[in-house]
VEXDREN-880919 format. One line per 4 residues: number of its first residue (from 1); their letters; for each residue z, y, x of N, C-alpha, C. Coordinates in nm, 2 decimals, decimal comma, padded with zeros to 4 digits. Layout:
% VEXDREN-880919
NUM = A = Z:Y:X:Z:Y:X:Z:Y:X ~ ...
% end
This chain:
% VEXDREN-880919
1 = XXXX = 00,00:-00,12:00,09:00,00:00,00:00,00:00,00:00,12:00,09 ~ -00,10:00,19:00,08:-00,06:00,35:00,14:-00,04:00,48:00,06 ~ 00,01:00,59:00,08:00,06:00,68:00,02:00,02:00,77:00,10 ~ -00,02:00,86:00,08:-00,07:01,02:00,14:00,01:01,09:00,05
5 = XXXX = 00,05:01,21:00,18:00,14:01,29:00,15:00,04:01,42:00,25 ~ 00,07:01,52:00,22:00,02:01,65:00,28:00,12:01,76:00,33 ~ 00,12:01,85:00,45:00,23:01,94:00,49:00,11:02,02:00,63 ~ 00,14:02,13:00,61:00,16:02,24:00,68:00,21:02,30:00,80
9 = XXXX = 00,10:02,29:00,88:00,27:02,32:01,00:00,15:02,40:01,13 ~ 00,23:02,48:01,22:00,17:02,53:01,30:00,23:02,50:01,44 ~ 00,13:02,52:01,56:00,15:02,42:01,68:00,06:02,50:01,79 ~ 00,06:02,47:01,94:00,00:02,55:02,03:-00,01:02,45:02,14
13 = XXXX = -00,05:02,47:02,22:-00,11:02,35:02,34:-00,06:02,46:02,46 ~ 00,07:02,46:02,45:00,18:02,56:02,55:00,27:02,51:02,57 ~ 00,29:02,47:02,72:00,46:02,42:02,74:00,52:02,58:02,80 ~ 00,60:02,60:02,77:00,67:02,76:02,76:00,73:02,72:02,98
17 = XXXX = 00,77:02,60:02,99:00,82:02,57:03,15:00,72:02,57:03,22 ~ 00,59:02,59:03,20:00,48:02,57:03,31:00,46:02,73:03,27 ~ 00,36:02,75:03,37:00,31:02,89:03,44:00,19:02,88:03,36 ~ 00,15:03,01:03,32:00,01:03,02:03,26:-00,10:02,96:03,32
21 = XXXX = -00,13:02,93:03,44:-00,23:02,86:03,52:-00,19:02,72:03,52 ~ -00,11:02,71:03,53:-00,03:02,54:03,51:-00,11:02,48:03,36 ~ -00,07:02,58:03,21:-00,08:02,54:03,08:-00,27:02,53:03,06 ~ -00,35:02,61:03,17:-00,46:02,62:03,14:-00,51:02,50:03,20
25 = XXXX = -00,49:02,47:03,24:-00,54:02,35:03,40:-00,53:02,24:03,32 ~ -00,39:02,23:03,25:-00,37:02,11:03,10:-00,43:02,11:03,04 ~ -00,44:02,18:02,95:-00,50:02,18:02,81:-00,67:02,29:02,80 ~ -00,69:02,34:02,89:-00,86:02,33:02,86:-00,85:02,47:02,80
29 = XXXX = -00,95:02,46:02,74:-00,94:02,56:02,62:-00,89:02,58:02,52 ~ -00,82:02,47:02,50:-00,72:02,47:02,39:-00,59:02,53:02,43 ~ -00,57:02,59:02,56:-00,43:02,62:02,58:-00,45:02,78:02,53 ~ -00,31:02,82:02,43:-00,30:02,94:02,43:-00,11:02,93:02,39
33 = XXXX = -00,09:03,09:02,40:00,06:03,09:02,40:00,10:03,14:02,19 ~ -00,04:03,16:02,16:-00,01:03,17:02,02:-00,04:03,08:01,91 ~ 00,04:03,06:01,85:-00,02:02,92:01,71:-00,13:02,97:01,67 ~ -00,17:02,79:01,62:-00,30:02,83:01,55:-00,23:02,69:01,44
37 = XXXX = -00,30:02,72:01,31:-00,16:02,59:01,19:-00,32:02,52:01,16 ~ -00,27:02,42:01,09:-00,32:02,28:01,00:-00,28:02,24:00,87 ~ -00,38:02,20:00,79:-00,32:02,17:00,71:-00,35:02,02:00,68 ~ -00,22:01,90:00,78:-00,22:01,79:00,84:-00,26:01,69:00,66
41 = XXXX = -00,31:01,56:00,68:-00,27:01,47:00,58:-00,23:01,39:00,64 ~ -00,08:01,31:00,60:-00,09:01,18:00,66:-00,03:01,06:00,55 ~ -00,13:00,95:00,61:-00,11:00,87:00,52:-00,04:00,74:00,59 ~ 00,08:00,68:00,50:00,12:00,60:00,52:00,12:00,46:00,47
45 = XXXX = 00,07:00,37:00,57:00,04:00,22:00,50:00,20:00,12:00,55 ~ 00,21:00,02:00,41:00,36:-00,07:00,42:00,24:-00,19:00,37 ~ 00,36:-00,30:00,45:00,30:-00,41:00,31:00,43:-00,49:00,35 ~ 00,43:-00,58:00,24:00,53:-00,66:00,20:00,47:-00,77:00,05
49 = XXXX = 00,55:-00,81:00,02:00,52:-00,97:-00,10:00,56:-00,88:-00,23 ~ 00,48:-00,88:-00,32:00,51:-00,86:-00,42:00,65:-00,91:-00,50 ~ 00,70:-00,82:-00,58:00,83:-00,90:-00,65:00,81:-00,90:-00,77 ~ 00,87:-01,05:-00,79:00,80:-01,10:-00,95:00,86:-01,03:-01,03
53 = XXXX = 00,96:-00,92:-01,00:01,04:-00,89:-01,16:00,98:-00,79:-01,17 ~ 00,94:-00,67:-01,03:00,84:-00,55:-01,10:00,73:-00,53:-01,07 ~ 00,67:-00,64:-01,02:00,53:-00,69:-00,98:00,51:-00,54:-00,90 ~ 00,53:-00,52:-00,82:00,49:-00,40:-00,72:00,58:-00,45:-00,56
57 = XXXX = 00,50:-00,42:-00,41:00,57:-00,45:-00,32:00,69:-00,33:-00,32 ~ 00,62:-00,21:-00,34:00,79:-00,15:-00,33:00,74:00,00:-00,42 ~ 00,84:00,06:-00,46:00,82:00,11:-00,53:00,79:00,26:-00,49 ~ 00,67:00,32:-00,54:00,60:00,47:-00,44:00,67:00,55:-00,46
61 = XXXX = 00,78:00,57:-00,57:00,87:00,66:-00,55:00,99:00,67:-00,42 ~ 01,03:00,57:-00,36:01,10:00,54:-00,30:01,03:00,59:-00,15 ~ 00,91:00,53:-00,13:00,85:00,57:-00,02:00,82:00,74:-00,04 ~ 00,79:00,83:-00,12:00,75:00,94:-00,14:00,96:01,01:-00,06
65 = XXXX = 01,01:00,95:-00,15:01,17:00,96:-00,13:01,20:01,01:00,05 ~ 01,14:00,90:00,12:01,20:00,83:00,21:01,11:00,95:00,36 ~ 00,92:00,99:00,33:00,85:01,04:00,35:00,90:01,20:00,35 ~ 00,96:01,24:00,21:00,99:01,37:00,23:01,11:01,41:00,32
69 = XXXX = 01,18:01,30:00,29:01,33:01,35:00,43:01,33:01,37:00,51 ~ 01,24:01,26:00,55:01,26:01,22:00,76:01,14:01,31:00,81 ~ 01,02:01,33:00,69:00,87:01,39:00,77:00,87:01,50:00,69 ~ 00,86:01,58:00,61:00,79:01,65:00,56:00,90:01,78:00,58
73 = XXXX = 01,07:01,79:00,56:01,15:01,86:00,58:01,16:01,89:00,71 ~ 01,11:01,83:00,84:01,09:01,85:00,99:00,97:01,95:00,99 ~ 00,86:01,92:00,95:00,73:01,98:00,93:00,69:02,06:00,83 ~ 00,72:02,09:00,72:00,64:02,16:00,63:00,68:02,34:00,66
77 = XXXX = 00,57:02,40:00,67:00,59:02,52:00,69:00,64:02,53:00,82 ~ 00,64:02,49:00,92:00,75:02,48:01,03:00,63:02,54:01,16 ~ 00,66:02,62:01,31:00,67:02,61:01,39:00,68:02,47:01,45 ~ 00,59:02,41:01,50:00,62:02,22:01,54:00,69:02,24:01,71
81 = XXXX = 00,62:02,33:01,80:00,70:02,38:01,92:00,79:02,45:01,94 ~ 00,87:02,53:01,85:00,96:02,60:01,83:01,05:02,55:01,69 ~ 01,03:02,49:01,60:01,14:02,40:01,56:01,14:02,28:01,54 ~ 01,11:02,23:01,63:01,15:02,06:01,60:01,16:02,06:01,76
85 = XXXX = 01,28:01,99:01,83:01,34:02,00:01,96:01,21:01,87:02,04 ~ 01,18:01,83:01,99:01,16:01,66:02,04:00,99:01,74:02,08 ~ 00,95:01,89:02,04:00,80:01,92:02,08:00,85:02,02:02,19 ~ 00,97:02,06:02,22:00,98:02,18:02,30:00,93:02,12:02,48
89 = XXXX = 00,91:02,08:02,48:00,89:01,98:02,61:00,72:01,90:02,60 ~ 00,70:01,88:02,48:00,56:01,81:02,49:00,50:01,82:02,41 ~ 00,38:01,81:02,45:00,21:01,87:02,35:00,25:01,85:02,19 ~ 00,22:01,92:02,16:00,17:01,86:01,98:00,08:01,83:01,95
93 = XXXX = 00,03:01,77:02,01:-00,14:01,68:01,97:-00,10:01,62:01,88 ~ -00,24:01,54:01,81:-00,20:01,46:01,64:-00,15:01,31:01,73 ~ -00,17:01,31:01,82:-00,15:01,15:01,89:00,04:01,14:01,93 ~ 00,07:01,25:01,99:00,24:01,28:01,96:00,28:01,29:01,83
97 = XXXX = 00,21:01,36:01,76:00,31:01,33:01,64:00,26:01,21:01,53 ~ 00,20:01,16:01,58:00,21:01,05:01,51:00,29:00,95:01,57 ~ 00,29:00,90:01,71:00,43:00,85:01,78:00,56:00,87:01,71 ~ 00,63:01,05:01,64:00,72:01,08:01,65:00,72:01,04:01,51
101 = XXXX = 00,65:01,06:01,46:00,61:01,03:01,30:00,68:00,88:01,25 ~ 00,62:00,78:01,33:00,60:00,65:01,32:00,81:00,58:01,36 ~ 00,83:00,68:01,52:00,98:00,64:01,52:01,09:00,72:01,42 ~ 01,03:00,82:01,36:01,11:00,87:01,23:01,15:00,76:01,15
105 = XXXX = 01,05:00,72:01,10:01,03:00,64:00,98:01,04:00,50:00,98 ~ 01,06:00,49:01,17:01,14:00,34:01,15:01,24:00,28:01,10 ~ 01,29:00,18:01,01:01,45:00,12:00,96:01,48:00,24:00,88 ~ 01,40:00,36:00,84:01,43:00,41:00,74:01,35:00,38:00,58
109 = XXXX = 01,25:00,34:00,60:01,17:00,22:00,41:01,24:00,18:00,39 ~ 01,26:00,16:00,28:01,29:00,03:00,19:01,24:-00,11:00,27 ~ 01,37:-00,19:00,26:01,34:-00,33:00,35:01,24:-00,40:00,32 ~ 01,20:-00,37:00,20:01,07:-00,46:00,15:00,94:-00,42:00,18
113 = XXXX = 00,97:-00,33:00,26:00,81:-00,26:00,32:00,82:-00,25:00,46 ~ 00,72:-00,34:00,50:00,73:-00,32:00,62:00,57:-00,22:00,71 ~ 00,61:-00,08:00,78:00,54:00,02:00,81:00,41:-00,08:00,88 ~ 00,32:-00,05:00,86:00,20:-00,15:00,97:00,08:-00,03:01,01
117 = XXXX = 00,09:00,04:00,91:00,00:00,21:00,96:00,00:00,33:00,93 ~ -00,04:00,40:01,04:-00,02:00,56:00,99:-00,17:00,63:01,04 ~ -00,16:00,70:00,95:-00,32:00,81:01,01:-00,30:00,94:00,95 ~ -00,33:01,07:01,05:-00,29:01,20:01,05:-00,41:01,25:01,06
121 = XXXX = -00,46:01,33:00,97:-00,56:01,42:00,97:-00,52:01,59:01,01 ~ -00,60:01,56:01,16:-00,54:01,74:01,17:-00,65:01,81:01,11 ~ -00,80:01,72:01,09:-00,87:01,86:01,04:-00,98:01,76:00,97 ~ -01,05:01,77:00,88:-01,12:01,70:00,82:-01,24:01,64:00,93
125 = XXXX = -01,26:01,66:01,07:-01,34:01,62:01,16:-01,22:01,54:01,29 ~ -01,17:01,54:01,27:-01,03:01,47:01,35:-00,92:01,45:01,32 ~ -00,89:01,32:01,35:-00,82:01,21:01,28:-00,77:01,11:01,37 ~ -00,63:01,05:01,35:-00,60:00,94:01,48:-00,50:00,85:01,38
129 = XXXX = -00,51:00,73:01,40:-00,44:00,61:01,32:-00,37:00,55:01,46 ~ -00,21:00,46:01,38:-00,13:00,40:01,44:-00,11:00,34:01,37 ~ -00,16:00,17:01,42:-00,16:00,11:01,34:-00,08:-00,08:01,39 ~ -00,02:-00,15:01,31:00,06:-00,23:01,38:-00,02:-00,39:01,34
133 = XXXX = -00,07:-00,45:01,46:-00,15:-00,58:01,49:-00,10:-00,64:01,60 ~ 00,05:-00,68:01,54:00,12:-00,75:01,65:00,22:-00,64:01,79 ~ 00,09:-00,56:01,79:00,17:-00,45:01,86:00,12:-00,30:01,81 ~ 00,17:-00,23:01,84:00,13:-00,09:01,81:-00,01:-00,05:01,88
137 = XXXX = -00,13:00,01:01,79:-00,29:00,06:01,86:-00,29:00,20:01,84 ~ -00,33:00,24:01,91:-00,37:00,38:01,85:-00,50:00,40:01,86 ~ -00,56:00,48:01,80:-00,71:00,51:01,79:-00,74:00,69:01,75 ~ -00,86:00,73:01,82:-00,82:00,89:01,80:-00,99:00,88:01,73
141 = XXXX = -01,03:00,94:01,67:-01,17:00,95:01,57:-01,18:01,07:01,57 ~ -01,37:01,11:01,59:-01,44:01,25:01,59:-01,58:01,22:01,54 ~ -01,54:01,30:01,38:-01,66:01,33:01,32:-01,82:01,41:01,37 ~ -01,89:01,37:01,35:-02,05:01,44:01,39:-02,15:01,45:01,27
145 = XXXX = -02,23:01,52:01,28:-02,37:01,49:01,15:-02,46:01,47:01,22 ~ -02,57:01,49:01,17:-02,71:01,46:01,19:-02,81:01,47:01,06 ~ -02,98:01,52:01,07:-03,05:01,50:01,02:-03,17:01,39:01,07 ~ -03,17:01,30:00,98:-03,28:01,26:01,06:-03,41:01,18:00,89
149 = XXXX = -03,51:01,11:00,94:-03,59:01,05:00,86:-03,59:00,91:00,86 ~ -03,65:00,85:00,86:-03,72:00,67:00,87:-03,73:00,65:00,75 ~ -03,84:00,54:00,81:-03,94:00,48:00,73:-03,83:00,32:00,71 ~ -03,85:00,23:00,65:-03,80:00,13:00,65:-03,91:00,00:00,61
153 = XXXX = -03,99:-00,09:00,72:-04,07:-00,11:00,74:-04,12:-00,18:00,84 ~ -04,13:-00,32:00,84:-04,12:-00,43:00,91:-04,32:-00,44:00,94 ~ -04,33:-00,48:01,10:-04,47:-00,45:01,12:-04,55:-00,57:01,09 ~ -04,42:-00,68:01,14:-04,54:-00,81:01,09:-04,49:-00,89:00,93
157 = XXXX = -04,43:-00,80:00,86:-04,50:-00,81:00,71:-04,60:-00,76:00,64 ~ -04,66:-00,78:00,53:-04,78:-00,74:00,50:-04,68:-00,65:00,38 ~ -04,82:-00,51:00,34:-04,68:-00,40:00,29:-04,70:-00,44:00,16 ~ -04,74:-00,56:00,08:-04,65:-00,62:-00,04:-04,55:-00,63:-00,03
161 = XXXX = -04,51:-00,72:00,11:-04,38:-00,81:00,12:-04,27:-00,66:00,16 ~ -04,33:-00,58:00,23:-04,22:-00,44:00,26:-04,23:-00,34:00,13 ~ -04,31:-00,35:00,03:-04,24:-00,29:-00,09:-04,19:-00,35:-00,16 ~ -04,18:-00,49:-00,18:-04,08:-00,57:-00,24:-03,94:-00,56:-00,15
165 = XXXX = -03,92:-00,57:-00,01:-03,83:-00,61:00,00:-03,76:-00,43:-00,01 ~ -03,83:-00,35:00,05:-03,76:-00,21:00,08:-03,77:-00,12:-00,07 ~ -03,84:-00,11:-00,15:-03,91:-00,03:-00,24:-03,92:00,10:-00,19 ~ -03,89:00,22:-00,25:-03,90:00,36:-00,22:-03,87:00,37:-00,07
169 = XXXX = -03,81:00,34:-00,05:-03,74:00,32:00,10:-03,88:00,31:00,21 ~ -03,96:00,25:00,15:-04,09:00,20:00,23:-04,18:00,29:00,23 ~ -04,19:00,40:00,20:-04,27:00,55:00,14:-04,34:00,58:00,27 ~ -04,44:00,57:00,28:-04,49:00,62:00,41:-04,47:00,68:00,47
173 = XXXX = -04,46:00,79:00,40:-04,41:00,95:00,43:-04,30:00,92:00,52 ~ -04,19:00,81:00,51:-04,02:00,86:00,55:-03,95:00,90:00,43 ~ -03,79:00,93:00,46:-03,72:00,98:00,38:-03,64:01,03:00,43 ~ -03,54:01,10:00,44:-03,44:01,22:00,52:-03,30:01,13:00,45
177 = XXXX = -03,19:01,14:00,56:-03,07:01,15:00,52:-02,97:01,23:00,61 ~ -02,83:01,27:00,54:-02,77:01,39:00,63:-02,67:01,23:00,66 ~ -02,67:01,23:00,80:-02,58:01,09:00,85:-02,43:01,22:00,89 ~ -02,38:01,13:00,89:-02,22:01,13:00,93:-02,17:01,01:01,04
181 = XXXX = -02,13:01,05:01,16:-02,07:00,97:01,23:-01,93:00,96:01,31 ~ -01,90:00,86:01,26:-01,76:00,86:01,35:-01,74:00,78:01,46 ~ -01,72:00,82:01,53:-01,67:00,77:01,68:-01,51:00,73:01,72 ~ -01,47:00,67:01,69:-01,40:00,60:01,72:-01,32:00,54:01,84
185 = XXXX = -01,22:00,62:01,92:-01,15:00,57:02,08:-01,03:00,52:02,10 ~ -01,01:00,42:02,17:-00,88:00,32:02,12:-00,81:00,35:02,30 ~ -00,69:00,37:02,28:-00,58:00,41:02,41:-00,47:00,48:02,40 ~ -00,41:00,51:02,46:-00,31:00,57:02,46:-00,29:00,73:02,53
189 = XXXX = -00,21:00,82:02,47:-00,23:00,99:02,49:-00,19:01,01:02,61 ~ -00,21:01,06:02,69:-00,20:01,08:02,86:-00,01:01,16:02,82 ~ 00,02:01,16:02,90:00,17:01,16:02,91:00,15:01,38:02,98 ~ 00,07:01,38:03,05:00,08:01,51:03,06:00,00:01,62:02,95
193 = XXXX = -00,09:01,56:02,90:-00,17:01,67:02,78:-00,11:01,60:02,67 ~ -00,07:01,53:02,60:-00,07:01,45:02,53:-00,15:01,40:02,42 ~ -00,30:01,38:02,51:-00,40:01,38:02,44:-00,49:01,21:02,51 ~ -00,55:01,15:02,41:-00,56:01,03:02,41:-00,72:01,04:02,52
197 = XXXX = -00,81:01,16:02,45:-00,93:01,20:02,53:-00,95:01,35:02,55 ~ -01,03:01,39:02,64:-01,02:01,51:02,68:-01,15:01,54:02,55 ~ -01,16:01,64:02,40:-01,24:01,62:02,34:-01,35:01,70:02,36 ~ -01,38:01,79:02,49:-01,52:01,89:02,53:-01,54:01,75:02,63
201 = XXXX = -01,52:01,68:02,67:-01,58:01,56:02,75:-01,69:01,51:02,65 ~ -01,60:01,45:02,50:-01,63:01,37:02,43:-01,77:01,44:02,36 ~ -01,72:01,56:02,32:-01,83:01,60:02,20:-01,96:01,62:02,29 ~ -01,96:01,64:02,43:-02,07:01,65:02,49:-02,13:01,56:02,50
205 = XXXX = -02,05:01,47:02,56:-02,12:01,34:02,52:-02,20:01,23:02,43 ~ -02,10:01,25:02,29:-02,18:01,21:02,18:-02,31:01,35:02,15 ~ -02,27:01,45:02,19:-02,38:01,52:02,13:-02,51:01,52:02,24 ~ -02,54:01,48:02,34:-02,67:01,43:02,43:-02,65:01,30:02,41
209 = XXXX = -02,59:01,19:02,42:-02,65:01,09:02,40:-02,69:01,05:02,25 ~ -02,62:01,11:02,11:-02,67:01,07:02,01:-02,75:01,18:01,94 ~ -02,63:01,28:01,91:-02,69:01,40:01,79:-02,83:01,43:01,82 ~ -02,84:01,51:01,95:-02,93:01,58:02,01:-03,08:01,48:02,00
213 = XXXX = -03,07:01,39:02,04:-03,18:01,26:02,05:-03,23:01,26:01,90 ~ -03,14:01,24:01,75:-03,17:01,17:01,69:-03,17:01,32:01,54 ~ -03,07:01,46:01,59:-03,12:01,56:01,47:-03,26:01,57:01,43 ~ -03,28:01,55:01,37:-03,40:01,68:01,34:-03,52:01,58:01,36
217 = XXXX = -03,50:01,49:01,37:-03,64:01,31:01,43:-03,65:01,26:01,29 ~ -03,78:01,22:01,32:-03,84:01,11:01,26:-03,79:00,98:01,32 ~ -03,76:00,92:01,30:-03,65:00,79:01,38:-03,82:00,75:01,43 ~ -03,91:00,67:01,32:-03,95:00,52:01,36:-04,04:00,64:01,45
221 = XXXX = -04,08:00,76:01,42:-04,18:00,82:01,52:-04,13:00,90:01,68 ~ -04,02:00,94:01,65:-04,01:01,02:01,77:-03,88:00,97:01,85 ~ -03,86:00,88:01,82:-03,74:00,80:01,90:-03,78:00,65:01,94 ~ -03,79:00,68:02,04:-03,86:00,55:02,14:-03,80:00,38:02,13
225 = XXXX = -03,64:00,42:02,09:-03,60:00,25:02,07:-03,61:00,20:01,88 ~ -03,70:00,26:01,84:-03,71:00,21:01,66:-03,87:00,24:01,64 ~ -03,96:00,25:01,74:-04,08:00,26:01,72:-04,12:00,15:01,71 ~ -04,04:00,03:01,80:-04,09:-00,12:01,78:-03,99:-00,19:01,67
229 = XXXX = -03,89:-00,16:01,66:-03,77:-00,17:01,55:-03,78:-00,11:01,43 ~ -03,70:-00,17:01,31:-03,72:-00,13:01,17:-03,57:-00,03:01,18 ~ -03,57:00,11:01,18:-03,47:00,20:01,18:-03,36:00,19:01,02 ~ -03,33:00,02:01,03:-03,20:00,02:00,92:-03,10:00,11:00,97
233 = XXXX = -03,03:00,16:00,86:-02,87:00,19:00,93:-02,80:00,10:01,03 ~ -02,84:-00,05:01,01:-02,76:-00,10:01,05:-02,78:-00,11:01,19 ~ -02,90:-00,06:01,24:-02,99:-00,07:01,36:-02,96:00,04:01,43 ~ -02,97:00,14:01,35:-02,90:00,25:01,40:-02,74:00,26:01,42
237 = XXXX = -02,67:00,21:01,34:-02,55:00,23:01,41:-02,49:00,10:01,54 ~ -02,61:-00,02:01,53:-02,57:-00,07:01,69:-02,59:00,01:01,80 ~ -02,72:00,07:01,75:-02,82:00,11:01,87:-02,72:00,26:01,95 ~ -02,67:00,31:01,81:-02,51:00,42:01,90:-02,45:00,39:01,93
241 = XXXX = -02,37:00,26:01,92:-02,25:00,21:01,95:-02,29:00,14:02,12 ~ -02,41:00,10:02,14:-02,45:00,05:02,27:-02,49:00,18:02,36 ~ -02,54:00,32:02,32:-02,57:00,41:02,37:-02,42:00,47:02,44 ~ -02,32:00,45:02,36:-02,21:00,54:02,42:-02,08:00,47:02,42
245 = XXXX = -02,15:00,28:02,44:-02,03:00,22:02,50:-02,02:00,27:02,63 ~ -01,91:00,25:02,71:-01,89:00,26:02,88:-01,93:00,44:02,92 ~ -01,99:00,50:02,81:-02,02:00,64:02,87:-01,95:00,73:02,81 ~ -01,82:00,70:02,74:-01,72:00,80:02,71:-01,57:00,79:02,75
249 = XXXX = -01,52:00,94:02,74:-01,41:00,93:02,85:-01,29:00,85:02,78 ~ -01,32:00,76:02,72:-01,22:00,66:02,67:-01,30:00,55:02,62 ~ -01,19:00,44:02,58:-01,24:00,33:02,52:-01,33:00,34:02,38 ~ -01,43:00,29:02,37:-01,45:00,29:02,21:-01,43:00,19:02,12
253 = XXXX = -01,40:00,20:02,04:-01,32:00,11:01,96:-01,43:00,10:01,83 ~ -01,54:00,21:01,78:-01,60:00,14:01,66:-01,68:00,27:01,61 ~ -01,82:00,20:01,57:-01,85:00,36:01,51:-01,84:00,30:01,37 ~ -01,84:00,42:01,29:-01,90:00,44:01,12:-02,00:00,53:01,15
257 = XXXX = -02,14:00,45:01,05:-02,24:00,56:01,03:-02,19:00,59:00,85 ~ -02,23:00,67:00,84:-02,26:00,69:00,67:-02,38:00,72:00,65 ~ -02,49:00,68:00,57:-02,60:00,69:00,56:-02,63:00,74:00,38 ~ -02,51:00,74:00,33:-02,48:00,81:00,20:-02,39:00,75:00,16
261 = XXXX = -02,30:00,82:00,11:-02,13:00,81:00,04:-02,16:00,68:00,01 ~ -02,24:00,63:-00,04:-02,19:00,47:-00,06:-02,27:00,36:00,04 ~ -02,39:00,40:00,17:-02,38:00,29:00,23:-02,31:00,33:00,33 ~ -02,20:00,27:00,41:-02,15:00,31:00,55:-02,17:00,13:00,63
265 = XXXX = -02,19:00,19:00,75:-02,21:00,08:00,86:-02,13:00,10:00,94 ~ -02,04:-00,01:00,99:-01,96:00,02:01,10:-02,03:-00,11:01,21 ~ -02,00:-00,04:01,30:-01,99:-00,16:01,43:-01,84:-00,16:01,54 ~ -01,79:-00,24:01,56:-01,68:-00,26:01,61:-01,68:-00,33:01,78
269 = XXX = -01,58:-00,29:01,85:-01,59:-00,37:01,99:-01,54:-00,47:01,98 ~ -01,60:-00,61:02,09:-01,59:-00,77:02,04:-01,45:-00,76:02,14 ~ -01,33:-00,78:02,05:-01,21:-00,82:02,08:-01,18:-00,97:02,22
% end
């Protein structure tokens, strides 16, 4: 069962003990001495056995109960580096507070729920889940778009068999969709930024090896690995996930393409 809950809070990528050249050297461009706020979501996942008498694992009031004490009275409306002691010392990235989030809320549910995930939206384009598979994972996610076209359209069928199988989809012409992609990196937040990836590494990255390649293209015409290939989503989101395995500054753990609100393709790393 998960439960989203929402809170407000403002934060800075400033340790007040280091030297202004010190704080820049850390944190990039993100270091400044003044807040900048969020308006965070996080959602919390329990599971446990249903109970026969009120057929529910635990009851959402109790977790909403339990959510507002320990998380939302620390954070809502709050200064995160100036009042809550446990940030005066270290970054407020979404990857620390989800850590601090996660040991709040330990042994404090209802016994019948046991915590297995958390995921903190600091901005509708970034997002990091903590999630429990035996041991604790963390994963930090960064949204991208794209426009692109394709045709869908197999060479050695004959185009009965590719309007039967594709219909409209098979239009000579192409068709356009606005993709959405998530990128996906699995590790742990470096102990001095408190950040899992450095994200001007990242967005550079994904944006020359994918966006840049594939905005504004005709897939099956102007992109050289789908001119012999049928540019499915599904083709396309290996063919990203193989472009920017090993060449980002962290692990990757999995893309989602969205190819419209209701088809999404993921591809995952082989465990």
């Amino acid at each position: 069962m998960t439960r989203s809950v929402t809170f407000s809070s403002g934060h800075r990528y400033w340790i007040p003990a280091l030297s202004e050249a010190e704080n820049r050297a850390r944190f990039g461009k993100w270091a400044s001495p003044y807040n900048h706020g969020h308006n965070y979501v996080l959602e919390v996942t329990v599971e446990g056995l249903i109970d026969p008498r009120t057929a529910m694992v635990v009851n959402i009031k109790d977790i909403d109960d339990v959510v507002r004490d320990v998380v939302l009275t620390r954070f809502e409306q709050k200064s995160i580096n100036d009042e809550i002691e446990h940030f005066h010392s270290r970054a407020s990235t979404t990857e620390n507070l989800l850590l601090y989030i996660r040991d709040l809320l330990a042994g404090a549910l209802p016994a019948e729920a046991e915590l297995v995930g958390l995921r903190l939206y600091e901005t509708e384009l970034l997002f990091a889940d903590l999630f429990k598979n035996g041991s604790w994972t963390m994963t930090l996610t960064r949204i991208y778009e794209f426009a692109a076209s394709h045709r869908l359209h197999v060479q050695q069928m004959t185009q009965a068999q590719n309007e039967e199988l594709f219909g409209k989809c098979n239009n000579e012409a192409g068709h356009g969709h606005n993709y959405v992609l998530e990128v996906t990196m699995e590790g742990e937040p470096d102990e001095r930024t408190g950040m899992m990836v450095d994200l001007e590494s990242l967005d550079r990255a994904v944006e020359q090896l994918v966006v840049d390649r594939y905005d504004h293209k005709h897939l099956n015409v102007d992109v050289p690995e789908f001119q012999e290939r049928t540019p499915t989503s599904e083709v396309i989101a290996q063919e990203i996930f193989n472009r920017l395995d090993g060449q980002l500054p962290a692990k990757l753990h999995k893309v989602r393409l969205h190819e419209t609100a209701r088809n999404i393709f993921e591809v995952s790393a082989i465990k």
